[in-house]
C-alpha positions in Angstrom: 46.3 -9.1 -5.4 48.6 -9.5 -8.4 49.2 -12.4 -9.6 46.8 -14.7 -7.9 44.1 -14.5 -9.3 43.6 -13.2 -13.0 40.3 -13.0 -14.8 41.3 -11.5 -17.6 43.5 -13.4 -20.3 46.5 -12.3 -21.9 46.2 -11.3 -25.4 47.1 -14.5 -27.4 49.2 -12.4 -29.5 51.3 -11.8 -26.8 51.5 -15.4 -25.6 52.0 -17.0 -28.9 55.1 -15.0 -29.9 58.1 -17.0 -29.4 61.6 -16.7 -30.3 62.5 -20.3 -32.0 66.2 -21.0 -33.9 64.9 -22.8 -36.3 63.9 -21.1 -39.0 61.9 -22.4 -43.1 64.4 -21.0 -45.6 61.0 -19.5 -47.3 61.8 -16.4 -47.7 59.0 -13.3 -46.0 57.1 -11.5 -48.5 58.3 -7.9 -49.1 54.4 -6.4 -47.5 55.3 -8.2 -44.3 58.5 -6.6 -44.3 57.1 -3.6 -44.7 54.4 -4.8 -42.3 56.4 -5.3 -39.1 58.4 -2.3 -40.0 55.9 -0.2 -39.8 54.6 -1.8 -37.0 58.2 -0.7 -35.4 57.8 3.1 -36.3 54.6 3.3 -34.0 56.1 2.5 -31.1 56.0 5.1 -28.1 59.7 6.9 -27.2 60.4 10.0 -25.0 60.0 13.2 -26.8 58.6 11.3 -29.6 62.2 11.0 -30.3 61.8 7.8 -32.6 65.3 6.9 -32.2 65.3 3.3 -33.3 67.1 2.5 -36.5 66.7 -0.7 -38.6 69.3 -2.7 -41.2 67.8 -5.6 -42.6 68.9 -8.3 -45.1 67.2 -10.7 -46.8 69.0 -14.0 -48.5 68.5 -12.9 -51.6 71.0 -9.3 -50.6 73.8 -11.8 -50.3 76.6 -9.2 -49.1 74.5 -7.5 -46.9 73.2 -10.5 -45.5 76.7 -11.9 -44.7 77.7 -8.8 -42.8 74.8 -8.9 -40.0 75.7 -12.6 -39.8 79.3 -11.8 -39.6 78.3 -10.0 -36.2 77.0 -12.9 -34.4 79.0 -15.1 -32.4 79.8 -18.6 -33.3 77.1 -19.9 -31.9 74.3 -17.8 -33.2 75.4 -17.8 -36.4 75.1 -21.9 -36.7 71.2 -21.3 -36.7 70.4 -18.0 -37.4 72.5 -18.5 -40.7 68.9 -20.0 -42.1 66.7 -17.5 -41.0 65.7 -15.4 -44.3 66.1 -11.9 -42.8 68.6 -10.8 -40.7 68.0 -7.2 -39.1 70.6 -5.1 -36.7 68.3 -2.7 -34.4 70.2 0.8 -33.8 69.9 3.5 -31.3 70.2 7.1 -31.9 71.8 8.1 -28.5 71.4 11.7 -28.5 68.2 14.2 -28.6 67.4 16.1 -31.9 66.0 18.9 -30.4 67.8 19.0 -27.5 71.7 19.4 -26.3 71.9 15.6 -24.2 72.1 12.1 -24.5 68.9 10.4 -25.1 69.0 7.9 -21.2 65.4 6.1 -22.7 66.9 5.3 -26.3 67.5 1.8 -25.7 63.8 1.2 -24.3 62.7 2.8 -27.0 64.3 0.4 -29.5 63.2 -2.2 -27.6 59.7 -0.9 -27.6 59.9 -1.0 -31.3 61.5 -4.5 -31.5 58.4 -5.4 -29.1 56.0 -3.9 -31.8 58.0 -5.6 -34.4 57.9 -9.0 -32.6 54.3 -8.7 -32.1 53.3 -7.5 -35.9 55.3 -10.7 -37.1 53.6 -13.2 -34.6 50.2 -11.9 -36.1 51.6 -12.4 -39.9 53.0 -16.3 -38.8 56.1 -14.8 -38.8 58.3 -15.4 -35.6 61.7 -13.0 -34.2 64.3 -14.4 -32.4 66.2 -10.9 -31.3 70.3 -12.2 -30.1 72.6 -10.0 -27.5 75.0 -12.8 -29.0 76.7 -10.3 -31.6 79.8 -7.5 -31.5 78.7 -4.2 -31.8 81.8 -3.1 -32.9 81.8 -5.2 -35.7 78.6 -4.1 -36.9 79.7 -0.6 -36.0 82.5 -1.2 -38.5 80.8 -3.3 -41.8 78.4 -1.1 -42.1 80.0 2.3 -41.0 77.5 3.3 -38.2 78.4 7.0 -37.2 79.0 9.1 -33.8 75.6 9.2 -32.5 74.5 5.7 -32.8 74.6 2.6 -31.0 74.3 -1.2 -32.3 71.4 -2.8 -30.2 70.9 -6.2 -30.9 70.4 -8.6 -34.1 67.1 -10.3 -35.7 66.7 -13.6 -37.1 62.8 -13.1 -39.2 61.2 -15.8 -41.3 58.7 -18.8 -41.0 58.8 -21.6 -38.6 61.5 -24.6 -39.2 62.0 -27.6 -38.0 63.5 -28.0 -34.7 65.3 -31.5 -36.3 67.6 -29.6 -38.3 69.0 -28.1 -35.0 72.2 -29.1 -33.4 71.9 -31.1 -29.8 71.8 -29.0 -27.6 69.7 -26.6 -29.5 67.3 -28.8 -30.7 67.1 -30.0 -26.7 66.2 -26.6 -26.1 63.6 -25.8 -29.2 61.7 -28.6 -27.8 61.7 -27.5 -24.5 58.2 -26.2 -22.6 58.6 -22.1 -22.6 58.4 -20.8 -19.2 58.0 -17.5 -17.3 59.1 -16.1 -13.7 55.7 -15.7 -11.1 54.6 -12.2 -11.3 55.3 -12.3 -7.5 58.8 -12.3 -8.4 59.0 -9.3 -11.1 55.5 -7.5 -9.6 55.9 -5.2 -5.8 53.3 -3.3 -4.7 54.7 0.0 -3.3 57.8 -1.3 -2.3 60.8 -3.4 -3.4 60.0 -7.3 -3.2 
């Protein structure tokens, strides 16, 4: 039965990613950039539609930078203001090929961001991905069109340390990760 008795671990790079707030000001090496990015584009997505788009900033792109941050709510941007990438995941909501909405593009942007996430745990990078953001706002500094939906943003970059956090943040860095049972998010055939 599910989730009593597994034999066979986890993949460690699936265990070992983690979504910390505090970030090394060290900025990530353009190859691991491209790295995770291409990671992203190999995702699976209905039709093969492909219909995640990615904006990302680096530090050193100061005005670009400041707009994704501009997005966040207050209290994202107090830590995720250090991390040096910031990247704004987009959705194409509607079919190429096809007259209709696209019902799977947000999974499918999430698959990617998954991919992404998993690429930069392996490269000692780590991804905290935020709902905390407007998407109108990002819909409006950088003039996303008809079509297209604002998903979430991404703090990238190397490890920091959790000291340089605020209280309660730096409560919650510290904190032991945890997971629901699989007995509460697994049914066998039927619900719960």
């Amino acid at each position: 039965m599910i989730g009593t008795d597994n034999k066979i671990e986890t993949n460690e790079l699936i265990t070992a990613r983690w979504s910390p707030r505090a970030f090394d000001n060290k900025p990530v090496e353009e190859e691991k950039l491209e790295a995770v990015f291409e990671a992203a584009r190999w995702a699976p997505s209905a039709m093969n539609e492909q219909p995640w788009r990615f904006i990302y900033a680096t530090k050193e792109n100061v005005e670009a930078y400041h707009k994704i941050l501009s997005t966040l709510v207050e209290a994202n941007q107090v830590w995720a203001k250090e991390a040096p990438v910031l990247i704004l995941s987009v959705a194409k909501t509607d079919y190429s090929n096809f007259d209709s909405r696209n019902t799977h593009a947000w999974h499918d942007t999430g698959m990617a961001t998954a991919n992404l996430a998993l690429q930069a745990t392996e490269l000692g990078l780590y991804l905290h991905v935020m709902g905390g953001y407007s998407a109108d706002k990002a819909r409006e500094v950088f003039e996303i069109p008809q079509g297209y939906e604002p998903v979430s943003v991404m703090a990238l970059g190397y490890l920091g340390d959790a000291e340089q956090l605020p209280e309660p943040l730096k409560e919650r860095e510290n904190s032991p990760r945890t997971r629901k049972p699989l007995q509460e998010i697994v049914f066998n055939g039927t619900w719960k």
